[in-house]
N, CA and C atoms as a LAMMPS dump frame, in Angstrom:
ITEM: TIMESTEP
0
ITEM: NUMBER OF ATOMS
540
ITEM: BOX BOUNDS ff ff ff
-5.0000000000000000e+02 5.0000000000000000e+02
-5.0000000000000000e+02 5.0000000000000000e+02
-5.0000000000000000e+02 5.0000000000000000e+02
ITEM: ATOMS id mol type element x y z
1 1 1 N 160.166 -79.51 216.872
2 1 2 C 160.714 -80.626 216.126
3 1 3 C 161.376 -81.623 217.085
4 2 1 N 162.055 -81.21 217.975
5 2 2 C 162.491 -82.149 219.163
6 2 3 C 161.553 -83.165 219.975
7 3 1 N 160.266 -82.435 220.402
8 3 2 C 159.582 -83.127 220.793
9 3 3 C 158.871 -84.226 220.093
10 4 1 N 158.328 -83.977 218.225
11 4 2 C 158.246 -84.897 217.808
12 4 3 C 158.734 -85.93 217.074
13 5 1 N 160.072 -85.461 217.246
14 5 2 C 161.23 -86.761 217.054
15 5 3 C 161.22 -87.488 218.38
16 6 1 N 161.279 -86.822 219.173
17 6 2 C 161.122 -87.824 220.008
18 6 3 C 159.651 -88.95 220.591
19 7 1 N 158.796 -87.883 220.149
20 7 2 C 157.72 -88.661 220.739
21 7 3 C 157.752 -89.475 219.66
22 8 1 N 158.17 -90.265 217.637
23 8 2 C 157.962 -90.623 216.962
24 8 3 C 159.443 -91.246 216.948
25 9 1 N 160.304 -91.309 218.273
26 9 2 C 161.187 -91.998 218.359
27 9 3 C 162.129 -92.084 217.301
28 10 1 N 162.593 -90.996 216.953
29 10 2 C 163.836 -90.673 215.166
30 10 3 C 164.213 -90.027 215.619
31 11 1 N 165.145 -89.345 214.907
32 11 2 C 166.383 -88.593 215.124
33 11 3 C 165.381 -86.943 214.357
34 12 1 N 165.609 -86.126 215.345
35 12 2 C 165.596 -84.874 213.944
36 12 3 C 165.809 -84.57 212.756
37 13 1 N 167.146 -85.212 212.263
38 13 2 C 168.042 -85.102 211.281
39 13 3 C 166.721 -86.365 210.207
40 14 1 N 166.061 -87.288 210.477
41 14 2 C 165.393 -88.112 209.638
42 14 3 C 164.101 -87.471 209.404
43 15 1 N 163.48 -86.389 210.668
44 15 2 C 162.568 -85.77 210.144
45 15 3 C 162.568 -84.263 209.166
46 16 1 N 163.932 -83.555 209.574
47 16 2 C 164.39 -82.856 208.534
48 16 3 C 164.443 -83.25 206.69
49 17 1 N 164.638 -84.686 207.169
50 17 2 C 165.119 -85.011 205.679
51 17 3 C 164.124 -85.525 204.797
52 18 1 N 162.859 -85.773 205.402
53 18 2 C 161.279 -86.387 205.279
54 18 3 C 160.254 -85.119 204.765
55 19 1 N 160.654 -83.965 205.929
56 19 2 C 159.907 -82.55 205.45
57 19 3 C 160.69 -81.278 205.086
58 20 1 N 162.118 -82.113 204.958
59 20 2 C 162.503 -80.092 204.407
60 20 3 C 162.969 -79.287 206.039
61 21 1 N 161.973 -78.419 206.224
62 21 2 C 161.847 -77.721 207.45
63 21 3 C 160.146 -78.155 208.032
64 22 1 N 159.822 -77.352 209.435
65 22 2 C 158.938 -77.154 209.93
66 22 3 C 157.73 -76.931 209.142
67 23 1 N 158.208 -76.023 208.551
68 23 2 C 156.477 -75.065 207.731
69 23 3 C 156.459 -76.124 206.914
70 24 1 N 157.241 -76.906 206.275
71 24 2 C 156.313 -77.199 205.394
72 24 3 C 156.072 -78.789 205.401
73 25 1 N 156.577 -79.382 206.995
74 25 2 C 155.465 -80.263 207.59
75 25 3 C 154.773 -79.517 208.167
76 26 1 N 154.49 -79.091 208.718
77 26 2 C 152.858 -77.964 209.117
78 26 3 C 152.274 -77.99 207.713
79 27 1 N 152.304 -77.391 206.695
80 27 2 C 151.629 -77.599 205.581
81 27 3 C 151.219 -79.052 205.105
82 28 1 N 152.164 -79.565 204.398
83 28 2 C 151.808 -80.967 204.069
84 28 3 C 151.019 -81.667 205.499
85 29 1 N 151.113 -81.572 206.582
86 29 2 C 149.978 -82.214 207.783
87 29 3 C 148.902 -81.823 207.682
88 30 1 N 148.551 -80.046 207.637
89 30 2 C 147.38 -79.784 207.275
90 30 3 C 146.883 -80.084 205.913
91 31 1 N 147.666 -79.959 204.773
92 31 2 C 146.894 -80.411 203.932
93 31 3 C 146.543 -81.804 203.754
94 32 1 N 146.789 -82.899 204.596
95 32 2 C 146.6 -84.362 204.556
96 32 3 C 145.33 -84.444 205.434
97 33 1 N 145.47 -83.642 206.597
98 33 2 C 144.023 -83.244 206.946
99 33 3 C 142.898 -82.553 206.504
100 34 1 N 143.145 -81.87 205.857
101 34 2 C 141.726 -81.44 205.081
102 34 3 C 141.293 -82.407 204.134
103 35 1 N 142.163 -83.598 203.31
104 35 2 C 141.606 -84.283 202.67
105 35 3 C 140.912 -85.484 203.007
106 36 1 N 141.629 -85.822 204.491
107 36 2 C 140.666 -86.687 205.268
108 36 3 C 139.241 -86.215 205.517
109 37 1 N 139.109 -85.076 206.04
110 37 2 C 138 -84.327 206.762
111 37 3 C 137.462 -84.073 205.068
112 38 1 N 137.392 -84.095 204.241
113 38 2 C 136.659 -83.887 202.929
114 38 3 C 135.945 -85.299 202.793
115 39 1 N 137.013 -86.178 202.994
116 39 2 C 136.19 -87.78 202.375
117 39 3 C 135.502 -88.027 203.779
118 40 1 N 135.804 -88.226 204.959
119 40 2 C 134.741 -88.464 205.987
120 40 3 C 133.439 -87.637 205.72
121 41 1 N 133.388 -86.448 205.284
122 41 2 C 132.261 -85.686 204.948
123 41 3 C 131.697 -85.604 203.888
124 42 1 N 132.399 -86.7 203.391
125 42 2 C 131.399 -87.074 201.799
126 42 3 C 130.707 -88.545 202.29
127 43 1 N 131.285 -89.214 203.04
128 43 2 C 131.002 -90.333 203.677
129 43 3 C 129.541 -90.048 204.708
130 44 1 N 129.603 -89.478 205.228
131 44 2 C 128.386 -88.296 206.349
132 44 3 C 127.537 -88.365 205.106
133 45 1 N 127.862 -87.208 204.687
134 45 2 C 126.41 -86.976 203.208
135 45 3 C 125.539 -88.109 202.606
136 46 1 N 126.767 -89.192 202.004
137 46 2 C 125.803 -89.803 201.741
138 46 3 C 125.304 -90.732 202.247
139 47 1 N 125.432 -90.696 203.553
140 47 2 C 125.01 -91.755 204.146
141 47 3 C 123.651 -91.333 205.047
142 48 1 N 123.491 -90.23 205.257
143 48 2 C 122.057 -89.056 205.294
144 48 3 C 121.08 -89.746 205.048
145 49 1 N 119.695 -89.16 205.687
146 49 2 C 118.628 -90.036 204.788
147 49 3 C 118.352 -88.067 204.158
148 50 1 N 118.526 -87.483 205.091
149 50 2 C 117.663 -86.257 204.562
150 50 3 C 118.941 -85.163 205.012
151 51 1 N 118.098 -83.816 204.265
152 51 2 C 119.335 -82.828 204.817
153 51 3 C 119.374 -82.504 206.141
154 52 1 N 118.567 -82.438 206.938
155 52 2 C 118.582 -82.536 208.71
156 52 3 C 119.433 -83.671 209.059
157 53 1 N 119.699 -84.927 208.413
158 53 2 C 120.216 -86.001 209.405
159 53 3 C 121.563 -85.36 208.563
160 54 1 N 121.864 -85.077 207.467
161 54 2 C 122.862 -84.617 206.896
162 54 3 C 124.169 -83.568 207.707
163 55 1 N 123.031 -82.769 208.208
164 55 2 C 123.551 -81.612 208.861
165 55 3 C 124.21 -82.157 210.407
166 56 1 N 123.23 -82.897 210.918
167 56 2 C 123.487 -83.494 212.046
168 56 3 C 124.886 -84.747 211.925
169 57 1 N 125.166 -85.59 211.333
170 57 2 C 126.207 -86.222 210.846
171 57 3 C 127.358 -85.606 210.417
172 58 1 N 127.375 -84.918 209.656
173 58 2 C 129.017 -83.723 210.107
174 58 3 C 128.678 -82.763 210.645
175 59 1 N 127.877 -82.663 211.704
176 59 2 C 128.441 -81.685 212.857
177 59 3 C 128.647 -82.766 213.62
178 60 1 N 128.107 -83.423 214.017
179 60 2 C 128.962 -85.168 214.759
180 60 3 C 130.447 -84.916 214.45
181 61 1 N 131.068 -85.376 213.315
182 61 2 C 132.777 -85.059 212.754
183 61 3 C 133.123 -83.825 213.355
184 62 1 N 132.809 -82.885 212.834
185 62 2 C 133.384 -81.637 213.455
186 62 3 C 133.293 -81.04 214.89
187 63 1 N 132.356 -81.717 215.763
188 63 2 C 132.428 -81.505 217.434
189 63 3 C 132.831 -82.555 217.637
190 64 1 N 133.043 -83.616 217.205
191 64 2 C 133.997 -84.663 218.006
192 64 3 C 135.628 -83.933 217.787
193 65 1 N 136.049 -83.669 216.528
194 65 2 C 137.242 -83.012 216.533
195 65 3 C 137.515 -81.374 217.34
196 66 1 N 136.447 -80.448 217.633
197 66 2 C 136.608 -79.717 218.597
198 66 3 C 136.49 -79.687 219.976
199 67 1 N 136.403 -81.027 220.335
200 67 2 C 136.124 -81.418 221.506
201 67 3 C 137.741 -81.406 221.468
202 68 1 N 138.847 -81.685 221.328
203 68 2 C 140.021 -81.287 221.549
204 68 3 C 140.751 -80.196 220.87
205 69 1 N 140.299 -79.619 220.397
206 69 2 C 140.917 -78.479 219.206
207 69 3 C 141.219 -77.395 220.312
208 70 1 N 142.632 -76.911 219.879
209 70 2 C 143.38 -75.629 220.527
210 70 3 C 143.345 -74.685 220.055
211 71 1 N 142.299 -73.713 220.839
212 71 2 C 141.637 -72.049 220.013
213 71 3 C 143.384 -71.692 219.561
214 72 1 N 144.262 -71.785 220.189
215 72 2 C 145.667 -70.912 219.843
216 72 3 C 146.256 -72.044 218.382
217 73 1 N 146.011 -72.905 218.027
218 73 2 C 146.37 -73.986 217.125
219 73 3 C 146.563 -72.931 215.668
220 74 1 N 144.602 -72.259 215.777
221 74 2 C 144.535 -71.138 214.557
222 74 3 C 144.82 -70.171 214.606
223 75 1 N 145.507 -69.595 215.847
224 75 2 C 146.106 -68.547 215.61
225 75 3 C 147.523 -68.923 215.123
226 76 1 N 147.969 -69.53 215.706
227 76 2 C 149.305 -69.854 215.459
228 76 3 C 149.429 -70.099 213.853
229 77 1 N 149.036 -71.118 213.496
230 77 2 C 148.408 -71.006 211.836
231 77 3 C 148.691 -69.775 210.927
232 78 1 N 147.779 -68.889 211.757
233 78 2 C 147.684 -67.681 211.06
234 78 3 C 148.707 -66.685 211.342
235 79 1 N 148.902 -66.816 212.062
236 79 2 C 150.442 -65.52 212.403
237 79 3 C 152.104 -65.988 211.812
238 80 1 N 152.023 -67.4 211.938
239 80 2 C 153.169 -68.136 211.685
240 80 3 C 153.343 -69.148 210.705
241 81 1 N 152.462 -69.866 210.107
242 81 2 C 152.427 -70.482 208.884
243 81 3 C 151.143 -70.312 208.041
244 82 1 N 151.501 -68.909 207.224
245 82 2 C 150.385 -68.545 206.325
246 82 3 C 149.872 -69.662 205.025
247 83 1 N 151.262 -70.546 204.81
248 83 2 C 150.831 -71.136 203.789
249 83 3 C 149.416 -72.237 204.072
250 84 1 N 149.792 -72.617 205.121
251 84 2 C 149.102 -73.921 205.891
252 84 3 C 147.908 -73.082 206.338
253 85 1 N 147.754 -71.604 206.861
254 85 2 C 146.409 -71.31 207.042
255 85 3 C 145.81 -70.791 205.848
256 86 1 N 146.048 -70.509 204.79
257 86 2 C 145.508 -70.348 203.726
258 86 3 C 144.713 -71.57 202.813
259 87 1 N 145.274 -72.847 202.999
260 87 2 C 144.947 -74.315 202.999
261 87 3 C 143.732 -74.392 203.846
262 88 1 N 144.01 -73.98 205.093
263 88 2 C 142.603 -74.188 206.001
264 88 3 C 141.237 -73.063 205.097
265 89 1 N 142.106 -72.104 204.922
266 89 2 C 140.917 -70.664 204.436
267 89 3 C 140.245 -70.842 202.912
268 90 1 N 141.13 -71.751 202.183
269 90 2 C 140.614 -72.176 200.894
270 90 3 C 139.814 -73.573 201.314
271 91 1 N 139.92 -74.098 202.193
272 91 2 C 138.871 -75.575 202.204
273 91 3 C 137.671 -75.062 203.011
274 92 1 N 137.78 -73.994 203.382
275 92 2 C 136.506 -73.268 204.347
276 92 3 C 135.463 -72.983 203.581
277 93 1 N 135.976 -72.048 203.005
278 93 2 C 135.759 -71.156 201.864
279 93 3 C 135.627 -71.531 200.329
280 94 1 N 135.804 -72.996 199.813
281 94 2 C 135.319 -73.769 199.029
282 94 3 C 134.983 -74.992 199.268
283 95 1 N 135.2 -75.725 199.722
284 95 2 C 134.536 -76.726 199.588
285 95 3 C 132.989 -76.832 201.168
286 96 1 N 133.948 -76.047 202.295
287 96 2 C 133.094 -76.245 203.233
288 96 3 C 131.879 -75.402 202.825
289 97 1 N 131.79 -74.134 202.516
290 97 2 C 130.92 -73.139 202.121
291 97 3 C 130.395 -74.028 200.843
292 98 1 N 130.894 -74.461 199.999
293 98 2 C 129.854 -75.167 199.181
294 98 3 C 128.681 -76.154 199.675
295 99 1 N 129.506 -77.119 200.582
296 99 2 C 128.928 -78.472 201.009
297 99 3 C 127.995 -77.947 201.646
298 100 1 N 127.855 -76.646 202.481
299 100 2 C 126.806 -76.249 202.977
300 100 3 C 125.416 -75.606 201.994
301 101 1 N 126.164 -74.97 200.667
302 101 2 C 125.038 -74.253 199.98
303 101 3 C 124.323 -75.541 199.441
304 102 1 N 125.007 -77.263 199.202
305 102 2 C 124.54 -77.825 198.673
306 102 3 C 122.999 -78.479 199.4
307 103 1 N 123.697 -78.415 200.917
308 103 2 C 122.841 -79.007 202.093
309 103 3 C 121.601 -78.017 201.91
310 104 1 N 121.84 -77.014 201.919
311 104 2 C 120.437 -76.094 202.138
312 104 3 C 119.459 -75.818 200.958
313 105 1 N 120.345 -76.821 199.852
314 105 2 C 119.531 -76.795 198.222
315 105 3 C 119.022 -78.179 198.457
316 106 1 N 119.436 -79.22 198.874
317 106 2 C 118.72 -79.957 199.293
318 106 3 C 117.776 -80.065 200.229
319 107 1 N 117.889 -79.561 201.263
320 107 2 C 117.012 -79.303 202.007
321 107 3 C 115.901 -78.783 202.002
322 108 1 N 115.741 -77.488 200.968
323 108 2 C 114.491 -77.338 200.14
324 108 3 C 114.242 -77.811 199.111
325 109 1 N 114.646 -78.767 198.313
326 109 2 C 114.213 -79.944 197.469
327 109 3 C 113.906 -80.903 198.011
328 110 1 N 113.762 -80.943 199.172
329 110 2 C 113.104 -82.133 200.369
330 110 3 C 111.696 -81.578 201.358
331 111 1 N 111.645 -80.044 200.766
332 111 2 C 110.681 -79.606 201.311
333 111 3 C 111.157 -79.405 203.089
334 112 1 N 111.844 -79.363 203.703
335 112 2 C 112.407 -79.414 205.003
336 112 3 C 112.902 -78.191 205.46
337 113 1 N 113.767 -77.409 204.533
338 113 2 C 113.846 -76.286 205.033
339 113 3 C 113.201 -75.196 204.024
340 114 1 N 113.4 -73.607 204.901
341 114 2 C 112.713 -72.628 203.939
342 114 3 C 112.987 -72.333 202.33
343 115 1 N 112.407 -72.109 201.469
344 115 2 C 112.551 -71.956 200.6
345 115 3 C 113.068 -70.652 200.267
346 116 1 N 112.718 -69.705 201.058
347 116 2 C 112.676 -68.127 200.627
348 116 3 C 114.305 -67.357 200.954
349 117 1 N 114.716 -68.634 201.392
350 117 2 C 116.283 -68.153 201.889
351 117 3 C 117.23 -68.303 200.511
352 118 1 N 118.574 -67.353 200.928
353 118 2 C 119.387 -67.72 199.854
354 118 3 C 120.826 -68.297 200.56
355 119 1 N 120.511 -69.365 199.848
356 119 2 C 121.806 -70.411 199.834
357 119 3 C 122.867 -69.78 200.238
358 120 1 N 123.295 -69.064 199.389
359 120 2 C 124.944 -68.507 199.681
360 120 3 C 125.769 -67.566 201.009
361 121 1 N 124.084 -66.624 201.182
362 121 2 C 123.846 -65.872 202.008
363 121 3 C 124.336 -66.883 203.312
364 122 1 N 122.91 -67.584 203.504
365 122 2 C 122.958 -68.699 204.91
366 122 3 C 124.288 -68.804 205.155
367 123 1 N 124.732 -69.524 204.027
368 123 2 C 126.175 -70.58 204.243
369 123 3 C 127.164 -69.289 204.831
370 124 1 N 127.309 -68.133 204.044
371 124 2 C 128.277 -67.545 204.695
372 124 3 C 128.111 -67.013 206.152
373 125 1 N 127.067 -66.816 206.279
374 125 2 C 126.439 -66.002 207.694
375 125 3 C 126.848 -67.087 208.27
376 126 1 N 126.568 -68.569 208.025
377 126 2 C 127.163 -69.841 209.002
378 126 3 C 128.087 -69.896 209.486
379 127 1 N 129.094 -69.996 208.008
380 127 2 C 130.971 -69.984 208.376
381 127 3 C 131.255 -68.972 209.273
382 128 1 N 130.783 -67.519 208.761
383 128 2 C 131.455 -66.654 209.389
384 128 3 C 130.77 -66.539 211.197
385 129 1 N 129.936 -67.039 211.549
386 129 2 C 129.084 -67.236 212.781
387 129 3 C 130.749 -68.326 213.554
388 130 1 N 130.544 -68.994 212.736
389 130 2 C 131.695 -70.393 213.347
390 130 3 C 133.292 -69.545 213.581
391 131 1 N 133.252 -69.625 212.443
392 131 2 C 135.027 -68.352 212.42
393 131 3 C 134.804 -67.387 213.762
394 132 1 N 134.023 -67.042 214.611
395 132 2 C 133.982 -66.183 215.389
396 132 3 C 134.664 -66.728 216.559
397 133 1 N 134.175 -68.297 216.386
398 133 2 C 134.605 -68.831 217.599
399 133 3 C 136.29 -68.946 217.816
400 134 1 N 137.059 -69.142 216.711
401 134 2 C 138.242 -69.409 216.694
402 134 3 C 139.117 -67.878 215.941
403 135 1 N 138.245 -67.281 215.763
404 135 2 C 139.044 -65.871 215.034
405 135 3 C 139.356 -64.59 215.788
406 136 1 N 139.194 -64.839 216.977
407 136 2 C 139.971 -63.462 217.948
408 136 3 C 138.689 -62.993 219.431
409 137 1 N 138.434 -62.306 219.153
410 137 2 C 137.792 -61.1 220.821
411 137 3 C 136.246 -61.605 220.691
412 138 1 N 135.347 -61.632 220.278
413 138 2 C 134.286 -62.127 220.037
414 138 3 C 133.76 -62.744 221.312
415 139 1 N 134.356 -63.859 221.947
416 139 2 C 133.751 -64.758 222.674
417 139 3 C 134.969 -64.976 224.129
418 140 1 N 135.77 -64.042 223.74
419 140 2 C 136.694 -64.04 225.065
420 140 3 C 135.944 -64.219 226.552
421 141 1 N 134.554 -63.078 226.409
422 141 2 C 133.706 -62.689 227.945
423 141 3 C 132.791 -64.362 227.981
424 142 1 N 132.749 -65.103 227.484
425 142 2 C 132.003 -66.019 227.567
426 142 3 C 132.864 -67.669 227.811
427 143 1 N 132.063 -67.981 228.922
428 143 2 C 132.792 -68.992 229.586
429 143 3 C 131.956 -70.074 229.363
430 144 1 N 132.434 -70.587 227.52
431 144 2 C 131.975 -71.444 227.339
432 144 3 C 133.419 -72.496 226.307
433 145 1 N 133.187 -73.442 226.305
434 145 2 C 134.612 -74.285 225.361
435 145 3 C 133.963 -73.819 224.041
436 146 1 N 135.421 -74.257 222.868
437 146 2 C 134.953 -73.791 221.295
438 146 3 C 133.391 -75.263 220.955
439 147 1 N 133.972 -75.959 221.771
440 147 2 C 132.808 -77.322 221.477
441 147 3 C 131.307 -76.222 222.051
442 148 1 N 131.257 -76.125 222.85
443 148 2 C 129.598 -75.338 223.437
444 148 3 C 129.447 -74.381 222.633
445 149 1 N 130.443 -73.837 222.079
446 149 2 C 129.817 -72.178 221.257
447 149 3 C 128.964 -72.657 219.701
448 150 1 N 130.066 -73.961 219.668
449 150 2 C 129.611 -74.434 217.771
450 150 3 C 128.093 -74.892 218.296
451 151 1 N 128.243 -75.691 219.206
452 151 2 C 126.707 -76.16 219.207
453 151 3 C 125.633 -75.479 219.346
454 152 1 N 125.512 -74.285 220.419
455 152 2 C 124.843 -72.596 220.136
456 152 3 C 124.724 -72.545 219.061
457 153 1 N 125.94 -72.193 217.842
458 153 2 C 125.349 -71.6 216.401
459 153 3 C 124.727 -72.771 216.096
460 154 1 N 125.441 -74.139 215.87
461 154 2 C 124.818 -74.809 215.295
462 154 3 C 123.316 -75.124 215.028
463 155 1 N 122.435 -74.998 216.696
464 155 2 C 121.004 -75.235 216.854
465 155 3 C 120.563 -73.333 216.417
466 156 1 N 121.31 -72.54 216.702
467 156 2 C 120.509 -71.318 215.873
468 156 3 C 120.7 -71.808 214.134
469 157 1 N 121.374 -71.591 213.394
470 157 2 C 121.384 -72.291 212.92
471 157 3 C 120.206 -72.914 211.605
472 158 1 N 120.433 -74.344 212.086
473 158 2 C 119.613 -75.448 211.995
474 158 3 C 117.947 -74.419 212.632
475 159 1 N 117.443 -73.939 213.552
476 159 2 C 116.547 -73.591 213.705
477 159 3 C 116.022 -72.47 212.62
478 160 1 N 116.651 -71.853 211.852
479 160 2 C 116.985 -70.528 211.593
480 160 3 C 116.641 -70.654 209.535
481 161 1 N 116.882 -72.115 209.05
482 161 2 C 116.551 -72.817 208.289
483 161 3 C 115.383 -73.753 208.046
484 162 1 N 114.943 -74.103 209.18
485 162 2 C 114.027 -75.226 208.456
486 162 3 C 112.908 -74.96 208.13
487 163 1 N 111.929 -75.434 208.005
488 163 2 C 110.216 -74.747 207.815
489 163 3 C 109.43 -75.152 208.749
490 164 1 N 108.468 -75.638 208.722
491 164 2 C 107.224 -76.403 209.617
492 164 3 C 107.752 -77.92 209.407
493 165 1 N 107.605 -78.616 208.308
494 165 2 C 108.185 -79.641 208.655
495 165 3 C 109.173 -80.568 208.893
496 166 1 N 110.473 -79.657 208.529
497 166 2 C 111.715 -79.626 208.889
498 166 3 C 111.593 -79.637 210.29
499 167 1 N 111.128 -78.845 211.197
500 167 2 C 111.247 -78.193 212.347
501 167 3 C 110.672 -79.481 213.342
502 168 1 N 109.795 -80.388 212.787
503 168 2 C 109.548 -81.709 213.614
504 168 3 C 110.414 -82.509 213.424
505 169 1 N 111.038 -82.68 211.858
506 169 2 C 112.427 -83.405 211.88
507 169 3 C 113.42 -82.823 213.224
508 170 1 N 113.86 -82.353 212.91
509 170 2 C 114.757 -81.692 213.593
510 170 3 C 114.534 -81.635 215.266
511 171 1 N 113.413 -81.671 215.426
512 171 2 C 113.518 -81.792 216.979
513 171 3 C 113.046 -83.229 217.033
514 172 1 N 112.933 -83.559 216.575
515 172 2 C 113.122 -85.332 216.456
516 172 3 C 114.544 -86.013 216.805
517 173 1 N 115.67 -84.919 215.941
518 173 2 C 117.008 -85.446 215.756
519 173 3 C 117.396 -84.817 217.204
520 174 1 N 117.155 -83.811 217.622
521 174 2 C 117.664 -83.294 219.086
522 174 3 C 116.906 -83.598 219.928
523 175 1 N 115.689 -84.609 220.047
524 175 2 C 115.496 -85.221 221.186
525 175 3 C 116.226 -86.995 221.159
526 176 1 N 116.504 -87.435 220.168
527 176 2 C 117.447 -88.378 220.199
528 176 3 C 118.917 -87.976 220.31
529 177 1 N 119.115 -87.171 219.992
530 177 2 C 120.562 -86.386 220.439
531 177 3 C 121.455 -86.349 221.712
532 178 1 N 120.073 -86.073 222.482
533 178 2 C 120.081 -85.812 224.213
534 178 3 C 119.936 -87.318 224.523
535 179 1 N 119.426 -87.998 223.787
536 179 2 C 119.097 -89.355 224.939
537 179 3 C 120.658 -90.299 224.577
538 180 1 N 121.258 -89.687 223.65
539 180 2 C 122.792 -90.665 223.571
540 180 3 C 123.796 -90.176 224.628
C-alpha cells in the first residue's frame, strides 16, 4: 500500500478510505479486470471473419498480456486473496470455458474444424493445458517464459481441432503470423 500511494502520489490514509483494506482493492482491481478482458474479447469475436481468425485474435489479447504477467502474481492470488482468485476461477471456468465451447461450435458450423470432437471436452483439456502453465511444478524443468509455453499449447491446440480445411486456414494465419 505504501508503494502505491506513492507511486499514485496520495496519502495511504485516502487509499484506505477509497478501498476499505488491501484485499478488497485486490478484489475490486481484479474484478474490473476481468470485465475489461470480457468486452475486449467480445470485441475480438466479433470482429473474426471465421473461428480460426477468432481463435487467433484473443490469443493476440491474452499473449500480449502474458508477455508481462508474473507466474508468482497467481500464486499469490491463490494463497493470499482467495476472494479475488476465485473471481479469476469463476471467469475461467465460465465465461472463458464457454467462449471457447462457443468457438469450437462455430468452428464446425463453418466446416473448419472437426466435427467428431466434443466441445466441452476440448475446452476443458484447453484451460486445464493453460492452468499448467501458471498452476505449480509442471513446467518448472523447462526454460521457456509463460508467453512461449501458451503459444506451444496454443498451436497444439489449434492443430489438434481443425479438419482438412481448417488446417489450410490456419497455416495461412501462422504463416502471416511469422511475417509480422
Amino acid at each position: 500500500m505504501d508503494d502505491l500511494a506513492r507511486e499514485l502520489a496520495i496519502s495511504k490514509k485516502t487509499l484506505y478510505a477509497h478501498f476499505g483494506d488491501k484485499r478488497k482493492m485486490i478484489q475490486m482491481l481484479v474484478a474490473e479486470q476481468v470485465d475489461l478482458d470480457k468486452s475486449c474479447c467480445e470485441i475480438k469475436r466479433q470482429e473474426a471473419k471465421n473461428a480460426i481468425d477468432e481463435m487467433f485474435q484473443v490469443t493476440s489479447f491474452v499473449t500480449d498480456r502474458l508477455k508481462t504477467a508474473n507466474v508468482t502474481f497467481f500464486y499469490d492470488l491463490r494463497t493470499s486473496y482467495p476472494k479475488a482468485f476465485k473471481t479469476m476461477e469463476d471467469y475461467k471456468w465460465g465465461y472463458i470455458q464457454q467462449t471457447i465451447i462457443n468457438n469450437l461450435n462455430r468452428g464446425k458450423s463453418e466446416n473448419i474444424y472437426r466435427k467428431d470432437m466434443d466441445s466441452a471436452v476440448v475446452a476443458k483439456v484447453y484451460l486445464l493445458s493453460v492452468d499448467m502453465i501458471f498452476g505449480g511444478q509442471t513446467f518448472l524443468d523447462v526454460q521457456k517464459t509463460p508467453y512461449e509455453l501458451f503459444i506451444e499449447i496454443f498451436h497444439l491446440h489449434m492443430r489438434g481441432i481443425v479438419n482438412e480445411k481448417g488446417l489450410v486456414l490456419l497455416i495461412e494465419h501462422l504463416n502471416y503470423v511469422k511475417k509480422q
